[in-house]
Structures are given as C-alpha cells and as structure tokens.
N, C-alpha and C positions, 0 to 999 in steps of 0.2 A: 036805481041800484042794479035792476037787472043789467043793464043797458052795460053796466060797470062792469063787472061780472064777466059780459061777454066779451067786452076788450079787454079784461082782465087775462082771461080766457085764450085769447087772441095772440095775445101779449107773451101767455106760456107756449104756446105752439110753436109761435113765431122764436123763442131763446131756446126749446129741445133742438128745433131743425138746424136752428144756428148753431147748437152745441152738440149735435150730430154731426154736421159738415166739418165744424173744425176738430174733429175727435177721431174721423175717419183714418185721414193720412197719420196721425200718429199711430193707428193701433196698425194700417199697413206695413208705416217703418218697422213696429215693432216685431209684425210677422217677417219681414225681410231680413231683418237682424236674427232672429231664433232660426231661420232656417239657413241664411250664412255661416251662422255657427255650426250646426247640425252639418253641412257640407266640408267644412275644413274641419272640424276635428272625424267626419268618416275619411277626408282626403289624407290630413299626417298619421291615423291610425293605419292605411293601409301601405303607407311608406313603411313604418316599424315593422310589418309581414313582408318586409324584403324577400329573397332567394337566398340568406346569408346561409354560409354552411353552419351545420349542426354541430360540426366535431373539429376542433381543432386537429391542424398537423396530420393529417392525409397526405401522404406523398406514392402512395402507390393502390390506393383502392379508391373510387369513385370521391368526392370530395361530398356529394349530395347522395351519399349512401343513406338509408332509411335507420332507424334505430335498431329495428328488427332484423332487418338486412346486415348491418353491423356485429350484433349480437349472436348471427349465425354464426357468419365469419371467424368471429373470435371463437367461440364453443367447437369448432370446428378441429381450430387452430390446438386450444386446448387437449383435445382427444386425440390426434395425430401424434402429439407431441406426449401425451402424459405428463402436463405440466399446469402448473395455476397460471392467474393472469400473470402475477409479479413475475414472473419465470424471463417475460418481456417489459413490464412496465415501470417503471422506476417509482420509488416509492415518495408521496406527497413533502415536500419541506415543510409545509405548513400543517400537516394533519399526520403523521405516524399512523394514524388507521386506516389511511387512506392510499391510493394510488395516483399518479399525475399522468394520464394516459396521455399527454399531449411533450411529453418531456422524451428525450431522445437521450436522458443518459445512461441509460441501459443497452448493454450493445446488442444484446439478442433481439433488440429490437430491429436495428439496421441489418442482421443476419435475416432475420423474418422478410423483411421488406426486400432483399435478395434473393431470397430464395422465390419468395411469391412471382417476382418479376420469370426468374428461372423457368416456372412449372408454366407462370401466361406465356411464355417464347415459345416452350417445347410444345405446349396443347396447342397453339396457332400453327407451328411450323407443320406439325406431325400429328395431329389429332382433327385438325379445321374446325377448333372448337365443338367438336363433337363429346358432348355432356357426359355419357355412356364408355368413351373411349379413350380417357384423359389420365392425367397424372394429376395425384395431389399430396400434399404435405404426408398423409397416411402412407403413402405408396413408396416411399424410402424408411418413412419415420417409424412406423405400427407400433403406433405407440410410445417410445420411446425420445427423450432430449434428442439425442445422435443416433442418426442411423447404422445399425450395424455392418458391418463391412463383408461382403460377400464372402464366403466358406470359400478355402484355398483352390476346393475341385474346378469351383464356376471361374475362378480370376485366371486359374490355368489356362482355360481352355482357348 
C-alpha cells in the first residue's frame, strides 16, 4: 500500500505539471487578449480628443479659440456696444429660450465680423499690433449700437 501511495503520489505530480504546462499558454493568450484590448480602446479613445474646433462658424476669430478667450471677446463686444448677446445672435428655431450662436441670420452679425476685420487692418497697418496703442469696438462705439457721428466743429475742420 505504501508503495501505492507513492505512485499514486507520483501519479498527481506528474497530471498538476501536465496541467500546469497545458494551462500556461492559455492564461498568456488570455493576458495578450486584456492587454490588446486595453491598447485599442486607449488608441480609438484618443482619436475621439481630436483638434476638432469647439465652436462652430468662426469665420473671423481664431477657429481653436479657448472658451475663456471666447467669452472675453464676446463680454468685450457686449460693453463697447451696450448691447446683449441677441443684439448679434439669432435666436434658436428649436429652443425660444435659447440662442443659435452658430447661425448667421442675424445681420449684426456679418456687420460685427466687419467691423472686427476693420479695427485688425488699422491695429496692424498703424499700431504694429501694439496692445497699448490700438483701436477697438469701444473706441468708435462707447457704448453705444452706432457710433455717434462727430460734432459739426471737428467734421469742419
């Protein structure tokens, strides 16, 4: 019986080893597999963080302008003018409470994008983009929709 036992014994050693070896390359495939997957869904997740612009319909301020940087802009625009956003933005088809900032049927909008272009000509032509010594929306506008029209003394002269 001993004797039994130990080839018994023998017996088990010899079917773990066997069933270690063949158990190996599956649980490798299996790490190859988890880690395959773990590399393509980090590869198509960072396709979805393209460069895609934030804002629709940019056609005269940077296209990859920042939210903040946008928001200046506009708040800027607002105060020069003494006017709300709708003043330029056309109002949503689909939401009444809302604004379609990406919509061009509002003309003050294409007058904005005109004028803006205006004041970058004159600050590049006559200021060398000098921050300090520029023209801006306020500098006609102060405040006001339309600019007032200079007093008869100055148009005289």
């Amino acid at each position: 019986m001993i004797s039994v036992s130990r080839k018994g014994s023998k017996v088990r050693k010899d079917a773990k080893i066997q069933y270690i070896q063949n158990i190996k390359p599956v649980i490798m495939r299996r790490k190859m597999l988890v880690l395959s997957v773990v590399v393509l869904v980090i590869a198509v997740g960072s396709l979805g963080f393209a460069d895609e612009p934030k804002f629709k319909n940019l056609k005269v301020l940077d296209k990859n302008i920042s939210k903040d940087d946008l928001e200046i802009v506009m708040k800027e625009f607002k105060t020069a003018l003494g006017v709300k956003c709708n003043f330029c933005h056309a109002q949503s088809k689909t939401d009444s409470t809302k604004l379609d900032f990406a919509s061009d049927e509002n003309k003050n909008k294409n007058i904005a994008r005109g004028m803006l272009k205006m004041t970058k000509r004159i600050n590049k032509k006559f200021f060398k983009d000098d921050k300090q010594a520029s023209i801006q929306c306020y500098t006609c506008h102060n405040g006001q929709k339309e600019p007032k029209e200079a007093p008869k003394e100055v148009l005289e002269q």
